[in-house]
N, C-alpha and C positions, 0 to 999 in steps of 0.2 A: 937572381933568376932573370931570363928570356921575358921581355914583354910576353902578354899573352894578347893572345884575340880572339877578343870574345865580340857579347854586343851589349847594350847598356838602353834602355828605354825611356825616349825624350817626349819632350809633348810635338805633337803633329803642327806641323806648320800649317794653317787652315786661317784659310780667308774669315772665316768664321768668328776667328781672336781680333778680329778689326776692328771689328762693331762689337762685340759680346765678349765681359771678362771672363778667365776662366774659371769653374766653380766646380763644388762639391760640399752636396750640403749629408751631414752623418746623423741619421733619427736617431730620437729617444732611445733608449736600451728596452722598453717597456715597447716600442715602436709602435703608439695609441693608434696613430694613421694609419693603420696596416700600408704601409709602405713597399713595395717587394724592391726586391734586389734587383732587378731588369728595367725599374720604371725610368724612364727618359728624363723625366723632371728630378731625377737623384742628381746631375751631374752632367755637365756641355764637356770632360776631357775626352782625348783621343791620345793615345801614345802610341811610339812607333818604335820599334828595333832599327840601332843605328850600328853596325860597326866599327868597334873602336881597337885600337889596343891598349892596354892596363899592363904600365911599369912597374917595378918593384921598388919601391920607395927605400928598401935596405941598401938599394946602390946609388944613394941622391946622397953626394956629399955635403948637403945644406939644407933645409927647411925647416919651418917656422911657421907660426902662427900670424906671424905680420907679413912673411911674406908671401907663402904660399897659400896661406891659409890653413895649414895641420900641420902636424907635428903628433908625435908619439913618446912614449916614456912605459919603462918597466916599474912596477910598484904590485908587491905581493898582497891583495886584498884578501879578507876574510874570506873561508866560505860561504858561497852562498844558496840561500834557500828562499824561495819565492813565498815569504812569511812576511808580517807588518812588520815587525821590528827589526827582522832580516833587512829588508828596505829602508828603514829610517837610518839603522847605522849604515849601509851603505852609501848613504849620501851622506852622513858625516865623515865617512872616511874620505868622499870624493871631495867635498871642502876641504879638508886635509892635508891632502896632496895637491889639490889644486894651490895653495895658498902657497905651498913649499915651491913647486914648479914656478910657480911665474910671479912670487912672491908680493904676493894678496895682502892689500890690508885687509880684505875680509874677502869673504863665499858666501853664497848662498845657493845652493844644491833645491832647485825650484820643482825638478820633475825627474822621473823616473820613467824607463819604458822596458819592459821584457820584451823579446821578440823571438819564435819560432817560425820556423820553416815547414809551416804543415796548414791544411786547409782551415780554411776560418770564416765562418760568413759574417759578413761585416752587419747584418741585420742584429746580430748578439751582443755587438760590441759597447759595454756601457762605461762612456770615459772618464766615469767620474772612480772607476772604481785604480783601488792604487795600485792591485794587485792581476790588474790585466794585462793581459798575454794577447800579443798582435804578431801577425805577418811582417813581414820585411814591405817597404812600404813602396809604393807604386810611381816610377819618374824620379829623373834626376829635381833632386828639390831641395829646399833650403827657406830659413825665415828670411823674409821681406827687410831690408835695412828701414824704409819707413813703416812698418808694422812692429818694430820690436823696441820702441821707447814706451809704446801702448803695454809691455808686455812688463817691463823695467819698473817704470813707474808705479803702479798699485799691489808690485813683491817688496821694492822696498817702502811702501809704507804700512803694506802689512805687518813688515818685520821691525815698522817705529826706526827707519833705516833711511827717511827721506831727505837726510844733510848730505847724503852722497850723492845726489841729486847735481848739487855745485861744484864745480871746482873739483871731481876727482874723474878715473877713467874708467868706464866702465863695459863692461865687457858680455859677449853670452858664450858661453863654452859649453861646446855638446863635449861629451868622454863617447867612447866605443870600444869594449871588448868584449872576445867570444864568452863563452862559457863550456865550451866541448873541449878536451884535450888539445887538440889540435885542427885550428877551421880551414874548410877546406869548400863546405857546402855554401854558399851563396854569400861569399867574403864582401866585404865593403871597398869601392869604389872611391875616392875622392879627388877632385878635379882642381888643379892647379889654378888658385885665382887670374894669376900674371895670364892665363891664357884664353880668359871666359872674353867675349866680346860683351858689350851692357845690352846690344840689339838682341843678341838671345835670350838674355833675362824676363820671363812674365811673369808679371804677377799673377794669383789667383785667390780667390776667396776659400777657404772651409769653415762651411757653418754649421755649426751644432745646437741646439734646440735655444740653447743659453747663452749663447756666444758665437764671435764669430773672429777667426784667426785668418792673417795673411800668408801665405805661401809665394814663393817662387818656384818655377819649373822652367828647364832650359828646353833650348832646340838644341841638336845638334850642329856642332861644327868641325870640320876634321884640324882645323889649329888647336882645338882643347888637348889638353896635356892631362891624362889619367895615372890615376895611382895606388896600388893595392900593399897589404903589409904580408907578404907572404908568409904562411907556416905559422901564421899569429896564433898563440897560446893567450891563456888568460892572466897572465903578466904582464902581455904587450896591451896596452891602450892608444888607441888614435884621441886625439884630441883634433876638435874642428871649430872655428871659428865664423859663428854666427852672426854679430854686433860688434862694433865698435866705437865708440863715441872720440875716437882720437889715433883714426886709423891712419890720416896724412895721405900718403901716395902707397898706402901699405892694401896689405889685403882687406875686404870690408865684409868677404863672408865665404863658404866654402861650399858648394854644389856635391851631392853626394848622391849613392845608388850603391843595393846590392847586385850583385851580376853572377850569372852561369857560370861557374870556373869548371873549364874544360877536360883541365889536367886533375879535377875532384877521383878519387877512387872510388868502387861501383859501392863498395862499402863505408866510403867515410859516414858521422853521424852528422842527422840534419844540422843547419846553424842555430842554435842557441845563443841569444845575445843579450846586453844588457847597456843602455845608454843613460844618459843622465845631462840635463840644461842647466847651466848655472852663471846665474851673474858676478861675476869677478872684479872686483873694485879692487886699483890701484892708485897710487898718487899719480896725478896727469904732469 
């Protein structure tokens, strides 16, 4: 398929990020501070609509996870049902296959995300639950390469996993596939590492009641190199790489975003999605 051109929503280049890192802090689910949705002290971002065009990655005779930073694979996963145990084996199937793919001494499938394309006030959203359903999320973003040994570190020793620690390679691998026959509604975006500049990388903080996670958010630039998997069924999965503890001159992480698709039909159904984090341990 024809590039498309669409637009893709970056963080706002603002004097502002000079002096002040970027944030967003996510209340309680119980939200005890009656917190509203509009208050100014939730969050300093600013996003802006940039024009890009998004390739189709079906006509890229190469990519990878080392070097572009994604790659994709067909594998027939169970159905699924937005149930507990529906979710526990699917992240044992995504271990799996993860270990078959890029052949794992071991996985570990850390987190799960549902995501729809329908309103949702983020004032409801409580993250500890497993079985919550979120929007497509806001700016091109990605985990932090200094934020994500914080993140490594206390999964495998929860899992009695901390000799992998030394001497092996370890990895964080997002999955992404639809869940609708065929997506069409707000497809996934991914940006070519080789073309990211490091000056457009920010960091930002999100903090949640208990904790507090790094982000990255890009600026735009028109050298980025975009990439969509056209016609993606729920056979086709993107894989995107987050961490690498032995990445060389390889990719170190992968900038993502869902985006407006132009060419959607007045009827396709919204996006339905399903992603999964997983630490990937190989021999280094």
């Amino acid at each position: 398929m024809n590039p498309i051109s669409t637009s893709l929503e970056f963080l706002t280049k603002l004097p502002l990020y000079e002096e002040d890192k970027p944030y967003i802090l996510i209340p309680s689910a119980g939200n005890e501070k009656g917190w509203k949705p509009d208050d100014p002290r939730l969050q300093n971002l600013s996003f802006s609509q940039s024009p890009v065009l998004v390739h189709d990655m079906r006509r890229l005779s190469s990519y990878s996870l080392s070097s572009t930073g994604f790659q994709s694979f067909e594998h027939e996963f169970k159905p699924f049902k937005l149930e507990k145990e529906c979710v526990l084996e699917y992240r044992r199937q995504t271990e799996d296959v993860l270990k078959q793919i890029l052949n794992a001494e071991d996985v570990i499938c850390y987190d799960f995300r549902h995501r729809k394309n329908e309103p949702l006030e983020r004032m409801q959203i409580d993250v500890n639950d497993p079985l919550l359903t979120e929007g497509p999320p806001t700016g091109v973003h990605d985990l932090t390469p200094t934020h994500a040994p914080s993140v490594v570190r206390p999964i495998l020793t929860a899992f009695g996993k901390e000799h992998y620690l030394k001497g092996w390679r370890l990895r964080i691998v997002n999955t992404w596939r639809p869940l609708v026959p065929k997506l069409e509604d707000r497809p996934l975006a991914v940006c070519d590492f080789r073309s990211v500049d490091p000056d457009d990388v920010i960091a930002a903080d999100r903090i949640y009641p208990h904790r507090a996670t790094e982000f990255f958010y890009l600026h735009h630039n028109p050298a980025q190199r975009w990439y969509w998997l056209s016609g993606q069924t729920p056979r086709e999965t993107i894989m995107m790489l987050m961490f690498d503890t032995h990445c060389g001159n390889g990719a170190k992480f992968c900038p993502h975003v869902s985006f407006p698709n132009p060419l959607a039909s007045p009827d396709a159904p919204p996006r339905e999605s399903v992603e999964t984090r997983s630490i990937v341990i190989t021999k280094a």
